[in-house]
C-alpha positions in Angstrom: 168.8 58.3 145.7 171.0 58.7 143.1 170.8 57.2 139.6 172.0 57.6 136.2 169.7 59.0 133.4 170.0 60.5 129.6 169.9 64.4 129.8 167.4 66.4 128.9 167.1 70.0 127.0 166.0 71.5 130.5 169.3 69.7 132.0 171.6 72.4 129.5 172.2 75.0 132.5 173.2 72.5 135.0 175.9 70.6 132.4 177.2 74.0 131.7 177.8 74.8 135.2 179.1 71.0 135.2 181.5 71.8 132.2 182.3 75.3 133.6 184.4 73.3 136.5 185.4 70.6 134.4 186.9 73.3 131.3 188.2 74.8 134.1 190.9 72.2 135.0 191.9 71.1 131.6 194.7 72.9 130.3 193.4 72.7 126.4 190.3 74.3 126.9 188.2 77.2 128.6 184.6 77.7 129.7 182.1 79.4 127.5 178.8 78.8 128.1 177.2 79.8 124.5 179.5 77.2 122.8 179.0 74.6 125.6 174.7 75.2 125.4 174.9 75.2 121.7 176.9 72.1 121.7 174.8 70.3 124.4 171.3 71.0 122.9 172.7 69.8 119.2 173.7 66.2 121.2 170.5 65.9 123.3 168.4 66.5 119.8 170.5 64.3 118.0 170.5 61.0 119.7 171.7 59.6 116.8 175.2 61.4 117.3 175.5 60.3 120.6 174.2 60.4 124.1 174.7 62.5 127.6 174.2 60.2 131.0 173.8 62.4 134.2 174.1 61.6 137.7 170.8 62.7 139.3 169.4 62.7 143.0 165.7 64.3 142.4 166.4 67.5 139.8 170.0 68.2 140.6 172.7 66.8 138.4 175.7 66.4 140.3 177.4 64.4 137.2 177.6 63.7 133.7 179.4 61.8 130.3 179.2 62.3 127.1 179.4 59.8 124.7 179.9 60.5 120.4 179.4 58.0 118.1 181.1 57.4 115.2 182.0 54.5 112.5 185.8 52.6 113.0 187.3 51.3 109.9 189.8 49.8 112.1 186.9 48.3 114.4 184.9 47.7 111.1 181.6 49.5 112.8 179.8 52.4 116.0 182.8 53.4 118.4 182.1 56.1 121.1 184.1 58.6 122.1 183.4 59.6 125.8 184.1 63.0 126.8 183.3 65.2 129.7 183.5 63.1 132.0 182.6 65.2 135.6 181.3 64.5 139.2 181.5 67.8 141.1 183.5 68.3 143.6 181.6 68.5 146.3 180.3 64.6 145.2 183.5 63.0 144.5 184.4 60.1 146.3 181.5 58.3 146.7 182.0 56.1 144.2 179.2 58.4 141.8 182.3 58.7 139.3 182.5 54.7 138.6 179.0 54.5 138.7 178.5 57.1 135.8 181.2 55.1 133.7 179.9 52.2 134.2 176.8 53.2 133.3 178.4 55.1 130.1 180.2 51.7 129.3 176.6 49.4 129.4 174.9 52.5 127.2 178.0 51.9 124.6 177.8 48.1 124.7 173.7 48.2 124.2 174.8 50.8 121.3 176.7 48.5 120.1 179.4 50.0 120.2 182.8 48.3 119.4 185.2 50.6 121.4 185.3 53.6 123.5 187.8 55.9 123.0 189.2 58.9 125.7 191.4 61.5 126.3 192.4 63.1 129.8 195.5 65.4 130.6 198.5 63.9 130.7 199.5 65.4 134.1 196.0 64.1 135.2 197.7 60.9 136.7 193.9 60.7 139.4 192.1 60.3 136.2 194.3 57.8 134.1 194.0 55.5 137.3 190.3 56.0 137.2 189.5 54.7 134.0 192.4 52.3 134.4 190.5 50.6 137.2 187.4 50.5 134.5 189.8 48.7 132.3 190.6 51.3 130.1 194.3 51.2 128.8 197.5 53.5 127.5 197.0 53.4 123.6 200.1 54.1 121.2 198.3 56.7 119.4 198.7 60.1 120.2 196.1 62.8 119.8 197.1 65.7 117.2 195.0 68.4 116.6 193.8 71.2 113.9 191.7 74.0 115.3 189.3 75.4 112.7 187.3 78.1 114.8 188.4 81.4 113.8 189.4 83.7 116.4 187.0 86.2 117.7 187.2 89.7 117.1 
C-alpha cells in the first residue's frame, strides 16, 4: 500500500536517486549528489524551512515534493514554494503523481500557507497539464535568475 509521509534523514539516498532522474530531465540543472544530500538533510532538520512528502510502499520511496516556506508581502503571510516534484518512472501513471500533490497541497493549507508557487520547463507541456488539472495556473511573472555558487576548480 502506498501512502504519503514526511521524509526522514535515512530517506536522503533514496531522494537523491529520486533527484538524480528528475535533474536529469531539466535543462537548468544537473545531478550531484553531495549538493542534493547536503541540501536534503538541511530541509529534513529544519522543518521550520519547509517540508519533503514521499510516496512510500513499505521502505521504498518511489516519490517525493518538496515544499519551502517563505513570507509574501504580496500575500501578506507563509507561501510555499514546491519543488522536486518526481514519481519514478517505473510508477508513473497510476495516479501516485496527483496523489503526492495533493497531499503537498493539504500539508500547505494545514501550514497555512497562502499560496504555492512552481516552476517546470517550459517545453514540459505533460507537466504544465498536470498541475493544471490540480488547479494550478500560468502566472505573468517570469522567473529570472542570479547564480552565486562559484565555479569549481
Amino acid at each position: 500500500m502506498t501512502t504519503v509521509t514526511t521524509a526522514k534523514l535515512a530517506d536522503i539516498p533514496q531522494l537523491c536517486a529520486l533527484l538524480d532522474i528528475l535533474f536529469s530531465q531539466e535543462a537548468d540543472f544537473q545531478p550531484d549528489q553531495v549538493k542534493q544530500s547536503t541540501a536534503l538533510h538541511e530541509i529534513i532538520a529544519r522543518p521550520e524551512m519547509g517540508c519533503i512528502l514521499v510516496l512510500r510502499d513499505g521502505n521504498t520511496i518511489s516519490g517525493m515534493v518538496n515544499l519551502l516556506y517563505t513570507i509574501s508581502t504580496a500575500c501578506g503571510g507563509k507561501v510555499a514554494i514546491l519543488e522536486d516534484m518526481i514519481v519514478h518512472p517505473l510508477q508513473r501513471n497510476n495516479g501516485f503523481g496527483s496523489q503526492l500533490l495533493q497531499a503537498a497541497i493539504a500539508h500547505a493549507e494545514r501550514e497555512g500557507c497562502l499560496r504555492i508557487t512552481l516552476l517546470t520547463d517550459r517545453s514540459n507541456d505533460f507537466a504544465q497539464r498536470f498541475y493544471r488539472r490540480h488547479g494550478f495556473s500560468s502566472s505573468e511573472m517570469i522567473p529570472l535568475r542570479l547564480s552565486m555558487e562559484r565555479p569549481r576548480r
